[in-house]
C-alpha positions in Angstrom: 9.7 158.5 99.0 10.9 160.6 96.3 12.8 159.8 93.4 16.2 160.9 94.6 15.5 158.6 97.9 15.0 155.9 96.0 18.1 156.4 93.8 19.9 156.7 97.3 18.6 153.5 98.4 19.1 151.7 95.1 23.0 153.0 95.6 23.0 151.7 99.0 21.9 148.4 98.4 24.2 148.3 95.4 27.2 149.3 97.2 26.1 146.6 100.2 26.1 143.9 97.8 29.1 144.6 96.3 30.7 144.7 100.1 29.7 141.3 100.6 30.6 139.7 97.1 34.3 141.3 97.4 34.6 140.1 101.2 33.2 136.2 99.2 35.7 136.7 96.6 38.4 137.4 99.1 37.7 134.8 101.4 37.9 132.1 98.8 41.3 133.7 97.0 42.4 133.0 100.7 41.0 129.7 101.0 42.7 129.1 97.2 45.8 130.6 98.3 46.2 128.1 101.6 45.2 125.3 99.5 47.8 125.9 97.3 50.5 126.2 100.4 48.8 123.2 101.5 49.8 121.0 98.3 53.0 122.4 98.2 54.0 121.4 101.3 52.8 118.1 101.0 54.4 117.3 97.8 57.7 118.9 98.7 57.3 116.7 101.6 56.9 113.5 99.8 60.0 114.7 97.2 61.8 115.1 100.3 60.8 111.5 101.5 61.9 109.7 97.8 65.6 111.3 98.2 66.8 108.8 95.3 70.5 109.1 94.7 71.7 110.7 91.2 72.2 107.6 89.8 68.5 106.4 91.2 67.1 109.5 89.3 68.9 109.2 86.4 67.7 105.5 85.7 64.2 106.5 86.3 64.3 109.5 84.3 65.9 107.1 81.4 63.1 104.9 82.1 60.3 107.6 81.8 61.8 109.1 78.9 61.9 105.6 76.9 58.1 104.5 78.0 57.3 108.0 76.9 59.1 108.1 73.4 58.3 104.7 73.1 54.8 105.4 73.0 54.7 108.2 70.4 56.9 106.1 68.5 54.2 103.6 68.5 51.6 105.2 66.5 53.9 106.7 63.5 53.0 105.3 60.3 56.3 103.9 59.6 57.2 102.8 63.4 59.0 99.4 62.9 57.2 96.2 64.0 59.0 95.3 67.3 58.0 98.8 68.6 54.9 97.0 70.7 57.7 94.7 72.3 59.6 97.2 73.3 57.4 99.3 74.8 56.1 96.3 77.1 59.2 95.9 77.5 59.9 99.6 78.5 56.8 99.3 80.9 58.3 96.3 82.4 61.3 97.7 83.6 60.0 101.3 84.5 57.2 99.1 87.1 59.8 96.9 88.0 62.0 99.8 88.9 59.4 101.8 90.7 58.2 98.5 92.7 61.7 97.9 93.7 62.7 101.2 95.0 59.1 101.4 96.9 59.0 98.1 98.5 62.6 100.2 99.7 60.7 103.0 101.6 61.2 105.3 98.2 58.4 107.5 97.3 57.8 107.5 93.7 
C-alpha cells in the first residue's frame, strides 16, 4: 500500500468509528430522554393521586416551611433555648399530618 492508501484507510476507519460513537450517543440521549418522560409521568401521576384540598396544602406547606426554618434557626449562635422543643415539636405535627392524610389514601 502506499502512503496515500493508508491515509485513505486511516480516514475510513476514523469516519466508521465516529458513525458508531454518534449512533451510541444518540441511542442513549433517547434512552435519557424516555427516562425522563418516564419519571414525569409517574410523578405527575402520584401528584394527581394526593389531590389535597387548598386548605390540606396550605397546612402542609405551613408545616414544611416551620420544620425547615426551624431547623436553620437551630444552629444560629443566638437561637433561643426552646428552639430544640420546638422543632420536635414541628416534626411532630408535620409526621402526624402526613400519617393522617396517608392512612387516608393521600399520597404525600
Amino acid at each position: 500500500m502506499t502512503k496515500l492508501e493508508d491515509l485513505k484507510a486511516a480516514r475510513d476507519a476514523a469516519e466508521t468509528a465516529y458513525d458508531a460513537a454518534r449512533a451510541a450517543y444518540t441511542a442513549r440521549a433517547a434512552a435519557y430522554a424516555a427516562a425522563e418522560d418516564a419519571y414525569a409521568d409517574a410523578r405527575y401521576a402520584a401528584e394527581a393521586d394526593s389531590d389535597l384540598t387548598p386548605a390540606d396544602a396550605a397546612v402542609l406547606s405551613y408545616l414544611r416551611g416551620q420544620v425547615d426554618r426551624l431547623q436553620d434557626e437551630r444552629y444560629r449562635q443566638n437561637a433561643r433555648p426552646s428552639i430544640v422543643n420546638e422543632l420536635q415539636i414541628a416534626m411532630r405535627d408535620l409526621r402526624e399530618f402526613t400519617s393522617a392524610k396517608r392512612q387516608q389514601g393521600f399520597n404525600i
